[in-house]
C-alpha positions in Angstrom: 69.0 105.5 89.4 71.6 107.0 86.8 73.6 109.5 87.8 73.3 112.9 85.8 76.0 113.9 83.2 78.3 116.1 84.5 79.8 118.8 83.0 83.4 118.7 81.5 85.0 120.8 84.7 83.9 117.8 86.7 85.9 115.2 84.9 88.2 113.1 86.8 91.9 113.2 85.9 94.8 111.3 86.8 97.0 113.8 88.9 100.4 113.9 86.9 101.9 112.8 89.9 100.4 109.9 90.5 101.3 109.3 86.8 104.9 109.7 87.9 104.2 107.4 91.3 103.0 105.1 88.9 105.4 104.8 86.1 108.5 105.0 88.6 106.9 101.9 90.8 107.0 99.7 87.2 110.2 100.6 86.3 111.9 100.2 90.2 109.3 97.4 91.0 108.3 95.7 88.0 110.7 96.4 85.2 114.5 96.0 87.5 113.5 92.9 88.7 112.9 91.0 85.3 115.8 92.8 83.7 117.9 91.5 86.4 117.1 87.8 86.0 117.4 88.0 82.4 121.1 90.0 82.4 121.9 87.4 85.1 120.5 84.5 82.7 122.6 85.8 80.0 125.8 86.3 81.9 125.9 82.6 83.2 125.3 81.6 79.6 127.6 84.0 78.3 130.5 82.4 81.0 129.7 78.7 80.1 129.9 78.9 76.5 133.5 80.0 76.8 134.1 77.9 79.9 134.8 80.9 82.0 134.9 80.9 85.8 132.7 83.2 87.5 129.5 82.4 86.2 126.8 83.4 88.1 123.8 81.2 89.9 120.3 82.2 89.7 118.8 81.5 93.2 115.3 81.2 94.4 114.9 84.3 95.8 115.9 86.3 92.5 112.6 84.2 90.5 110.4 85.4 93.4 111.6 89.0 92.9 110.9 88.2 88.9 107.6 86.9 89.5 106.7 89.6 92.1 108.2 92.0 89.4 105.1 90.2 87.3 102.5 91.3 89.9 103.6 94.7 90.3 103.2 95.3 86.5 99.7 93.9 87.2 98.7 95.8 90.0 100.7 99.0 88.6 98.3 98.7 85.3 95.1 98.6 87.9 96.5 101.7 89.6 96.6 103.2 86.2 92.9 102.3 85.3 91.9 103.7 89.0 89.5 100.9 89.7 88.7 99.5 91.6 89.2 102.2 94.3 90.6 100.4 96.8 93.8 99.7 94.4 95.5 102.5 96.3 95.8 101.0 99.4 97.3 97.8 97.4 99.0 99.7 95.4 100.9 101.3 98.9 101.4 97.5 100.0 102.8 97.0 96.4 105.4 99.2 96.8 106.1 99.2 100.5 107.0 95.3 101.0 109.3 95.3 97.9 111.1 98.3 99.0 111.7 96.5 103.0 113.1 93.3 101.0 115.1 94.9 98.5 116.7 97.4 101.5 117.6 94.1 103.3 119.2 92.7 100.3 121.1 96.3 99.6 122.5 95.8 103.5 123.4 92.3 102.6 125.7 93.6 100.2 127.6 95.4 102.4 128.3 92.4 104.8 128.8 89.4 102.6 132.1 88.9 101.2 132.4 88.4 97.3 133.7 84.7 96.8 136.9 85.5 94.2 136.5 81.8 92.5 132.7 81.3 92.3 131.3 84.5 92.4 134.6 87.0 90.3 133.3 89.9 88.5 129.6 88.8 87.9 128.9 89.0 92.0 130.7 91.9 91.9 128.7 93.9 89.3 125.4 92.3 90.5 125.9 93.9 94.1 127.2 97.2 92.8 123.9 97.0 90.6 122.0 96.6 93.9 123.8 99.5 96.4 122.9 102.0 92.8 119.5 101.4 93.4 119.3 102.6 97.2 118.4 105.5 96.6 115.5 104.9 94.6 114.4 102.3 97.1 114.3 105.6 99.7 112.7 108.1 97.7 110.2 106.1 95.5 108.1 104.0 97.9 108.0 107.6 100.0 106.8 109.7 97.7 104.6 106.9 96.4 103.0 106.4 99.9 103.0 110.7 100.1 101.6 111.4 96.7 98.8 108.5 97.3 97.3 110.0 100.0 97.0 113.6 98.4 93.3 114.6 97.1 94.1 114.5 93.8 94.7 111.2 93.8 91.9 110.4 96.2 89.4 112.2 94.3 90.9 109.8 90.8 90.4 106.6 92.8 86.9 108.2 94.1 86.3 109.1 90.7 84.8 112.1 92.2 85.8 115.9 90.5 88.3 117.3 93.0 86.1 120.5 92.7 83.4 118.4 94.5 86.0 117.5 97.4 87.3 121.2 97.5 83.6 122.3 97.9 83.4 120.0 101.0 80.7 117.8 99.5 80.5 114.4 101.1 81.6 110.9 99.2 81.4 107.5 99.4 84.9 106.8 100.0 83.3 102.9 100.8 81.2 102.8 97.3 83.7 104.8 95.4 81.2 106.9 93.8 79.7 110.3 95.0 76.4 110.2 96.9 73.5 110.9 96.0 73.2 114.4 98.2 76.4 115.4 95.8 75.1 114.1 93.0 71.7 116.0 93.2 73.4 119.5 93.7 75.5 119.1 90.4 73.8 120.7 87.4 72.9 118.9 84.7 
């Protein structure tokens, strides 16, 4: 059974904040992470073309945060689409476990001493890069998490018309689609 056309009030719209919770997740989440690995990649270069001390080494842990970086683009462009509907709950997991990890490395910061003949300026401005994103690790993955679980953005991963949830009309939060008892009392 097909679902009636509904009228053009009842369209579903991404909230403009979850448009803002979603771009700000790709650029802290997605985005910082590649650009670090590559402006890492091309300082060491950079410091052994002209045999300069201080280059800096590209660990395992800073490819994992690339590749995660990867994924969160991924699941960032999901979010955007809206479907399936449970992509909000990943999408909260998305953000949440890179912000725990990337506060960790921010306190590491702060208690490991920068090593003046292998590490030099490039250790120095890669940790300073890190304690300027704290903020951003607070206030993102909060208002992500706060902004998620508002209606509007329930009702876009539904894909049912907020008027429909203001109007107290059940859904199928489980099917993602409004039921059938909602769907018979639309006109149309």
């Amino acid at each position: 059974m097909t679902r009636p056309a509904s009228p053009a009030s009842d369209r579903v719209y991404r909230p403009l904040g979850l448009t803002l919770a979603i771009v700000a997740v790709a650029l802290l989440y997605g985005v910082m992470p590649l650009l670090e690995v590559y402006f890492l990649r091309r300082i060491d270069a950079a410091t052994e073309e002209t045999f300069v001390m201080g280059g800096v080494g590209i660990d395992t842990w800073t490819q994992l945060e690339a590749a995660y970086g990867g994924l969160v683009l991924v699941m960032c462009a999901l979010a955007w689409w809206g479907r399936p509907a449970w992509i909000r709950y990943v999408f909260m997991v998305v953000v949440l476990f890179p912000a725990v990890v990337m506060l960790y490395r921010v306190a590491q910061t702060w208690t490991t001493p920068i090593d003046p003949i292998a590490g030099g300026q490039a250790q120095e401005i890669s940790q300073g890069l890190l304690r300027c994103q704290l903020p951003g690790l607070i206030l993102v993955p909060l208002y992500v998490v706060w902004y998620i679980n508002r209606a509007p953005a329930r009702a876009f991963y539904r894909r049912v018309p907020l008027s429909a949830l203001a109007a107290g009309e059940p859904d199928g939060e489980e099917t993602g689609n409004v039921s059938e008892a909602a769907a018979r009392k639309r006109p149309g």
